[in-house]
Each structure stands twice: as structure tokens, then as C-alpha cells.
PDB file of N, CA, C and O in Angstrom:
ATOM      1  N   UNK A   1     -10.810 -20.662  -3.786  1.00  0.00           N
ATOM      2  CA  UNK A   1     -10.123 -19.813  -2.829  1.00  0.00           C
ATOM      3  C   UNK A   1      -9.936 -20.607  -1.542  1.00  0.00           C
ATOM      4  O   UNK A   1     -10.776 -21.330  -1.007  1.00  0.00           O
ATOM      5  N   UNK A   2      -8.831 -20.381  -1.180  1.00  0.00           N
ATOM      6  CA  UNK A   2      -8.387 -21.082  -0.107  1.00  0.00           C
ATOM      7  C   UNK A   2      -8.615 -20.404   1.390  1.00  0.00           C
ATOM      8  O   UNK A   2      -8.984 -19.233   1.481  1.00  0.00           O
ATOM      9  N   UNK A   3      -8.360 -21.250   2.591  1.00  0.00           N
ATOM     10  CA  UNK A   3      -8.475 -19.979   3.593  1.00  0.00           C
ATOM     11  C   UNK A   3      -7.501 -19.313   3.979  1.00  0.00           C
ATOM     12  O   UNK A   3      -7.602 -18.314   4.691  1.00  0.00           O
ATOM     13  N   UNK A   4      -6.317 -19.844   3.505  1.00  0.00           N
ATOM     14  CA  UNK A   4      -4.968 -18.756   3.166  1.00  0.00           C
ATOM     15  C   UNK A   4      -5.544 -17.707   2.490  1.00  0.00           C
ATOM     16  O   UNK A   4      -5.189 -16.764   3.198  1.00  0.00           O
ATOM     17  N   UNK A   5      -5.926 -17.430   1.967  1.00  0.00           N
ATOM     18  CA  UNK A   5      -6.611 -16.495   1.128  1.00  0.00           C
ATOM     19  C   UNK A   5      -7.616 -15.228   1.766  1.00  0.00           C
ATOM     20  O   UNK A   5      -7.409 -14.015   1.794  1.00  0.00           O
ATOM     21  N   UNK A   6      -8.806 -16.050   2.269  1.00  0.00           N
ATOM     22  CA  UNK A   6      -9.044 -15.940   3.518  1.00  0.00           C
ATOM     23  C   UNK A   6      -8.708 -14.854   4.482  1.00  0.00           C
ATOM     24  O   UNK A   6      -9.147 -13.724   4.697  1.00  0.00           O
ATOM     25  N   UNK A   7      -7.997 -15.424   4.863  1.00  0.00           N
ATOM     26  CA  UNK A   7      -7.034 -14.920   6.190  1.00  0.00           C
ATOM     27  C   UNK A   7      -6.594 -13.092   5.666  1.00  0.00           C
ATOM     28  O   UNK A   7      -6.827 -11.963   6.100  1.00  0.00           O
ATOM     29  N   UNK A   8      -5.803 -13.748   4.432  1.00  0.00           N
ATOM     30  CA  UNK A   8      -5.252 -12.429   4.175  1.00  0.00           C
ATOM     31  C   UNK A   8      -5.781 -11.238   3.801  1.00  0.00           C
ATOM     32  O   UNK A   8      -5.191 -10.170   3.961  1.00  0.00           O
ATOM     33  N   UNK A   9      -7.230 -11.391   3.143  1.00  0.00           N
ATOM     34  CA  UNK A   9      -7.967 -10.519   2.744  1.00  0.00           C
ATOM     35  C   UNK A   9      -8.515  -9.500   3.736  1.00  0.00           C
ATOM     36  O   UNK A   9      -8.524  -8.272   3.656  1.00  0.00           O
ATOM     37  N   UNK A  10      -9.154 -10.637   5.076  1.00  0.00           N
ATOM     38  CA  UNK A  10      -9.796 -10.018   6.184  1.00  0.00           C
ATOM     39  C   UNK A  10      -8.846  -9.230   6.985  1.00  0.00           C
ATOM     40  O   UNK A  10      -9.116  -8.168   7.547  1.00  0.00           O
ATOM     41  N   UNK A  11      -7.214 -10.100   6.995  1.00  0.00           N
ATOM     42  CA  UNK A  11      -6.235  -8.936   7.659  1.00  0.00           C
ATOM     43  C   UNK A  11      -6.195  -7.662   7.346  1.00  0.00           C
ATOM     44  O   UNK A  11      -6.333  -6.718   8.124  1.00  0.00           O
ATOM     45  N   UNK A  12      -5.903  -7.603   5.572  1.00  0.00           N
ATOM     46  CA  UNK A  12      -5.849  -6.514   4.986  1.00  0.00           C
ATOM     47  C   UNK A  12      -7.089  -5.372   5.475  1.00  0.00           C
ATOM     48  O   UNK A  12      -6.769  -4.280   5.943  1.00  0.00           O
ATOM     49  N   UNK A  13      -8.316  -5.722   5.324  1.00  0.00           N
ATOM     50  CA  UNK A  13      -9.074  -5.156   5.110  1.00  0.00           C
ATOM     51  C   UNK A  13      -9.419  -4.197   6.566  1.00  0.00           C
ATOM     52  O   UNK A  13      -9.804  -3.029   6.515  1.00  0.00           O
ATOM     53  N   UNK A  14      -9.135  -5.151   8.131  1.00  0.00           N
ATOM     54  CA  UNK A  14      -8.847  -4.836   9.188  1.00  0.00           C
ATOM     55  C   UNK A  14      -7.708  -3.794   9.441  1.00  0.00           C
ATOM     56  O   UNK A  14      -7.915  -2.977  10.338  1.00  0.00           O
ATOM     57  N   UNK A  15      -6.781  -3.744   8.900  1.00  0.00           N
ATOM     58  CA  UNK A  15      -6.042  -2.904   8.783  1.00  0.00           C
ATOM     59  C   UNK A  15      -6.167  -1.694   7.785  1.00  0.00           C
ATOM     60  O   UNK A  15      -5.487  -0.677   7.916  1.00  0.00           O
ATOM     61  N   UNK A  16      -6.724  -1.805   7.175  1.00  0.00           N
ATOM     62  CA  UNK A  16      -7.207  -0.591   6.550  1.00  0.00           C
ATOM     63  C   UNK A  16      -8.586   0.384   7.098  1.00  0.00           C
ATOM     64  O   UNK A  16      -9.020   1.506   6.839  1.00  0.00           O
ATOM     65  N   UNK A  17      -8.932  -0.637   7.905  1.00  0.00           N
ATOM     66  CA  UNK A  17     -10.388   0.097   8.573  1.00  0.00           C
ATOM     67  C   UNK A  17      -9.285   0.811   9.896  1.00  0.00           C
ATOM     68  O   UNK A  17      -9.276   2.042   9.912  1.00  0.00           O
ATOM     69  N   UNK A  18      -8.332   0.045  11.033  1.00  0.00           N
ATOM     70  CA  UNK A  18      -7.857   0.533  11.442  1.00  0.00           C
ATOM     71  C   UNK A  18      -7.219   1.664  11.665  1.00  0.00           C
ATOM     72  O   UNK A  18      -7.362   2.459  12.593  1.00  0.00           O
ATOM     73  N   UNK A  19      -6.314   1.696  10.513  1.00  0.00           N
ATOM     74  CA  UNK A  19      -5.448   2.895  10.101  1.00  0.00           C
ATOM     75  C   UNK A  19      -6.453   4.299   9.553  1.00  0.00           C
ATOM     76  O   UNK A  19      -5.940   5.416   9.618  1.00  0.00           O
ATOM     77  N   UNK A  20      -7.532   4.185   9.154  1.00  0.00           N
ATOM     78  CA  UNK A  20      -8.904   4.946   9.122  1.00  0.00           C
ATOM     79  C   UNK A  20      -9.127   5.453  10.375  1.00  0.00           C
ATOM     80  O   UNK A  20      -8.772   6.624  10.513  1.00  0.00           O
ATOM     81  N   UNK A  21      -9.758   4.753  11.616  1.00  0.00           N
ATOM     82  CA  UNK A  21      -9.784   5.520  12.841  1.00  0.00           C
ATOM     83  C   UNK A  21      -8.572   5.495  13.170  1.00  0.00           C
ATOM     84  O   UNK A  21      -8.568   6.722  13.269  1.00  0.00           O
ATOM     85  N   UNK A  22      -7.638   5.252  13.406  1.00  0.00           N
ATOM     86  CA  UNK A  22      -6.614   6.363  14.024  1.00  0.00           C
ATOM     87  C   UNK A  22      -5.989   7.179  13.368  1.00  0.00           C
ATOM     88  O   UNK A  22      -4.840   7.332  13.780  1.00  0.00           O
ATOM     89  N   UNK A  23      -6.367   8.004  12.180  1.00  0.00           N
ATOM     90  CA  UNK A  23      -6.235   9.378  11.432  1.00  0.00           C
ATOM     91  C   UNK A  23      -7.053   9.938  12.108  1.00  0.00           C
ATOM     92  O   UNK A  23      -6.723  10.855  12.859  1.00  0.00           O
ATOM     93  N   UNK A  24      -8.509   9.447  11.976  1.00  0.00           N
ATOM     94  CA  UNK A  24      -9.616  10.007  12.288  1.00  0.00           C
ATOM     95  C   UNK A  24      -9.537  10.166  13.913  1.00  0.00           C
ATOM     96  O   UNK A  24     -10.139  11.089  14.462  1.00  0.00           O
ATOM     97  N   UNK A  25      -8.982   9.486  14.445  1.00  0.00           N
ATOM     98  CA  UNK A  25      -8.891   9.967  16.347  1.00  0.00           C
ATOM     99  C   UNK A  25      -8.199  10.837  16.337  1.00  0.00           C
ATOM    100  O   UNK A  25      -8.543  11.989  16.602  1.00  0.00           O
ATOM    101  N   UNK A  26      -6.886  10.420  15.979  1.00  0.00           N
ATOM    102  CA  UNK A  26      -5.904  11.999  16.109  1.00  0.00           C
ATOM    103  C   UNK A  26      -6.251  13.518  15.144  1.00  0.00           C
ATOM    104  O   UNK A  26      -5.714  14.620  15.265  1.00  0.00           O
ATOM    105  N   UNK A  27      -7.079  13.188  14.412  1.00  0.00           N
ATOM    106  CA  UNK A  27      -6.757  14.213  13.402  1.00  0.00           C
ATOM    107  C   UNK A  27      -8.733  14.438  13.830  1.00  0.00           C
ATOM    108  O   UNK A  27      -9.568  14.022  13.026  1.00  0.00           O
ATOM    109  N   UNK A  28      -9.016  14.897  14.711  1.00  0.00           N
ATOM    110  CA  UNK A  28     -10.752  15.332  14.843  1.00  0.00           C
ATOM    111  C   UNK A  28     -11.239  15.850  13.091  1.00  0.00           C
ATOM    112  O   UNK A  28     -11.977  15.365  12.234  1.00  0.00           O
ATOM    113  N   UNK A  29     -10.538  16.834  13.164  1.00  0.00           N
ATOM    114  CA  UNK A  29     -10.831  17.780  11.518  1.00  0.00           C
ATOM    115  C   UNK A  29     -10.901  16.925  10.551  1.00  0.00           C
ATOM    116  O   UNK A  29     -11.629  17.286   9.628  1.00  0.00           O
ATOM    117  N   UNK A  30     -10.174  15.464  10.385  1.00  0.00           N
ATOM    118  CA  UNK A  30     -10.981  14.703   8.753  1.00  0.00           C
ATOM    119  C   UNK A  30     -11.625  13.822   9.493  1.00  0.00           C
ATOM    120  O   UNK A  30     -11.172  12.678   9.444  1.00  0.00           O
ATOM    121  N   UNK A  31     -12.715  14.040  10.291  1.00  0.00           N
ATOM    122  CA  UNK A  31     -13.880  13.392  10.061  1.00  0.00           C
ATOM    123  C   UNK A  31     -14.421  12.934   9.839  1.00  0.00           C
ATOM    124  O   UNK A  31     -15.234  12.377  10.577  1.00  0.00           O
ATOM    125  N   UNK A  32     -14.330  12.838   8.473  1.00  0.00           N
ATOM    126  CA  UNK A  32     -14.500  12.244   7.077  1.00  0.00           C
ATOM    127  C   UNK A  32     -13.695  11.671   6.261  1.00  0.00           C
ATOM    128  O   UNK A  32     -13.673  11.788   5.036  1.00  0.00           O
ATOM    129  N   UNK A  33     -12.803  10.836   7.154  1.00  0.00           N
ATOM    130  CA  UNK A  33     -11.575  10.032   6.787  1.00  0.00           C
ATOM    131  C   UNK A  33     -12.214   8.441   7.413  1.00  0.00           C
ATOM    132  O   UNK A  33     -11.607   7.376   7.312  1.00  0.00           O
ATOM    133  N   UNK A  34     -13.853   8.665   8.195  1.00  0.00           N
ATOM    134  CA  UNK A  34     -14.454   7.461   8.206  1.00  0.00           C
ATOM    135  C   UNK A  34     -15.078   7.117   7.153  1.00  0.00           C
ATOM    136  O   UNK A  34     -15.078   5.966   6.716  1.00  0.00           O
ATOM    137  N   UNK A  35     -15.831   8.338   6.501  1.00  0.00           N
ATOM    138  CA  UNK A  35     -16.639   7.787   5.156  1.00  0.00           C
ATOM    139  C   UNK A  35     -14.977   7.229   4.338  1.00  0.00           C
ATOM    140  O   UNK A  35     -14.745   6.020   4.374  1.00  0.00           O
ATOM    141  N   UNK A  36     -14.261   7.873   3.867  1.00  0.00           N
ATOM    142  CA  UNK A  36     -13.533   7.693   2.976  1.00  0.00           C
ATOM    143  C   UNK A  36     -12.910   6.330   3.255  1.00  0.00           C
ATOM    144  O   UNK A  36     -12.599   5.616   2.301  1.00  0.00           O
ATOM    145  N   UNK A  37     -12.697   5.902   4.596  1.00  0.00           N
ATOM    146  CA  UNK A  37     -12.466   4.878   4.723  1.00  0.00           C
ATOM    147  C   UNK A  37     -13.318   3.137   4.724  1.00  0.00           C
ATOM    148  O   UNK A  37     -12.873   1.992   4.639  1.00  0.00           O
ATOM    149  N   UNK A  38     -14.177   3.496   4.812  1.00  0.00           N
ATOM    150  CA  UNK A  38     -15.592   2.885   4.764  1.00  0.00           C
ATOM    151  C   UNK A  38     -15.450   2.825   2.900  1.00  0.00           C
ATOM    152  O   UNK A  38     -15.711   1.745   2.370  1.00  0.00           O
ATOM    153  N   UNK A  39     -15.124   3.763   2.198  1.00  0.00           N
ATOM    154  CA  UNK A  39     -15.572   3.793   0.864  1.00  0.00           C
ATOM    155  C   UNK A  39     -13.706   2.565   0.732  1.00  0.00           C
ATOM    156  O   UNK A  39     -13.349   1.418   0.462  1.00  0.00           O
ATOM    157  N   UNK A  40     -13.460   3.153   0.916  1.00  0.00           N
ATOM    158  CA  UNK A  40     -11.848   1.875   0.602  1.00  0.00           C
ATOM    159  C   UNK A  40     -11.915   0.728   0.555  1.00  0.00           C
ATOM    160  O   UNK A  40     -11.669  -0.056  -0.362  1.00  0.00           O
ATOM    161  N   UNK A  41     -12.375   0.529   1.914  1.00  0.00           N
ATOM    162  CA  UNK A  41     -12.915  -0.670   2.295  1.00  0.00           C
ATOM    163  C   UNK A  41     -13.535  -1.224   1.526  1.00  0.00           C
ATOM    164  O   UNK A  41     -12.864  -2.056   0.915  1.00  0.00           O
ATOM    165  N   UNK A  42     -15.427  -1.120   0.990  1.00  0.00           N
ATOM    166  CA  UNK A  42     -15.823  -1.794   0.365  1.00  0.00           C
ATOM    167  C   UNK A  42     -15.143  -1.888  -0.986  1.00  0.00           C
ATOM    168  O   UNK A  42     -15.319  -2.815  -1.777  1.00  0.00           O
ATOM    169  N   UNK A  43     -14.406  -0.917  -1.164  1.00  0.00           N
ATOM    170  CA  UNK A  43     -13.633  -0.812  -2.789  1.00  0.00           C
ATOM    171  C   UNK A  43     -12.583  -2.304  -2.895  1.00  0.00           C
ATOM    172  O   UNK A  43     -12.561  -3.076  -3.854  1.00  0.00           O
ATOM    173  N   UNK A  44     -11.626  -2.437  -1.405  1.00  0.00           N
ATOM    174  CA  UNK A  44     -10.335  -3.171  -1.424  1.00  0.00           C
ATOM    175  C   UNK A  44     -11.739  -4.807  -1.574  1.00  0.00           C
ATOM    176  O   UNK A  44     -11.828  -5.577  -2.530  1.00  0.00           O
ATOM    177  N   UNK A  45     -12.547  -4.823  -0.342  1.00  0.00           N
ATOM    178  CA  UNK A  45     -13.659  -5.868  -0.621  1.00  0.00           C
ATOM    179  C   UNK A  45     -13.820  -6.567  -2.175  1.00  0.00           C
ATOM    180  O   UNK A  45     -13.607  -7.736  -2.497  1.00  0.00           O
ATOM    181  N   UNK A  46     -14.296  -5.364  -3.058  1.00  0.00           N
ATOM    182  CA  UNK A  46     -15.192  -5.697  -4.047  1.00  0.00           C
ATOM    183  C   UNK A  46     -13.856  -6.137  -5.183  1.00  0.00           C
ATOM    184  O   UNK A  46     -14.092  -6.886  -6.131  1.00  0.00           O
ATOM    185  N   UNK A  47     -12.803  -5.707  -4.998  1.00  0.00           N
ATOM    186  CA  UNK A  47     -11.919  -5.756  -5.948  1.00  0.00           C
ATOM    187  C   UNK A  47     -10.913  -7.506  -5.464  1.00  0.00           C
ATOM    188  O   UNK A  47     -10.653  -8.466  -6.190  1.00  0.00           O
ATOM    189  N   UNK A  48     -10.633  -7.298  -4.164  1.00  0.00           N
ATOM    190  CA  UNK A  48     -10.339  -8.605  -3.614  1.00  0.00           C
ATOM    191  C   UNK A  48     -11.160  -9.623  -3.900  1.00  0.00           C
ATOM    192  O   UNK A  48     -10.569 -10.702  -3.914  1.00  0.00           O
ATOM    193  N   UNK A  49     -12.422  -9.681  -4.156  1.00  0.00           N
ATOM    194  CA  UNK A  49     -13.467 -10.547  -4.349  1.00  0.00           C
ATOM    195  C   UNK A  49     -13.392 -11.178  -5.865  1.00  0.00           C
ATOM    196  O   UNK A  49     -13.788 -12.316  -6.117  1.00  0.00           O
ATOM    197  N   UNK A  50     -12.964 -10.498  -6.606  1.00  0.00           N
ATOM    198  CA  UNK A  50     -12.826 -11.183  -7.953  1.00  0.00           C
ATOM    199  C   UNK A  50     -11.637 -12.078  -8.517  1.00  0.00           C
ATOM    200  O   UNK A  50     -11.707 -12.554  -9.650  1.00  0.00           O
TER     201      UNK A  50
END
């Protein structure tokens, strides 16, 4: 794996944690659009990893 590779994974993954809190800022009521996002995350992680 290259650090092109790298790069793109951690972008992705930053942006998906992102787009998580700002549902979760604007939207108080899913709350729980941090767990769910937290659960993505390690999901996009564990699946990117192979």
C-alpha cells in the first residue's frame, strides 16, 4: 500500500466522521447519528484495511 492510498482512506474516513457531526449538530434529536457514525467508521476502517 502506497501513501496515495494512504491519503485517501484517512480523507474518506474524515469525511465521514464529519458529515456525522453535522447531522448530529443540526439535527439535536439523532443523537445517535454519533454512535452510528462511529459504527461506519470503524466498518469503512476495517473493510478499507483489507
Amino acid at each position: 500500500m502506497n501513501n496515495d492510498q494512504i491519503s485517501l482512506r484517512m480523507v474518506v474516513l474524515l469525511l465521514v466522521g464529519a458529515l456525522t457531526v453535522v447531522v448530529a449538530l443540526h439535527h439535536p434529536a439523532l443523537g445517535a447519528a454519533i454512535a452510528v457514525g462511529a459504527v461506519v467508521i470503524a466498518l469503512l476502517n476495517e473493510l478499507m484495511g483489507r
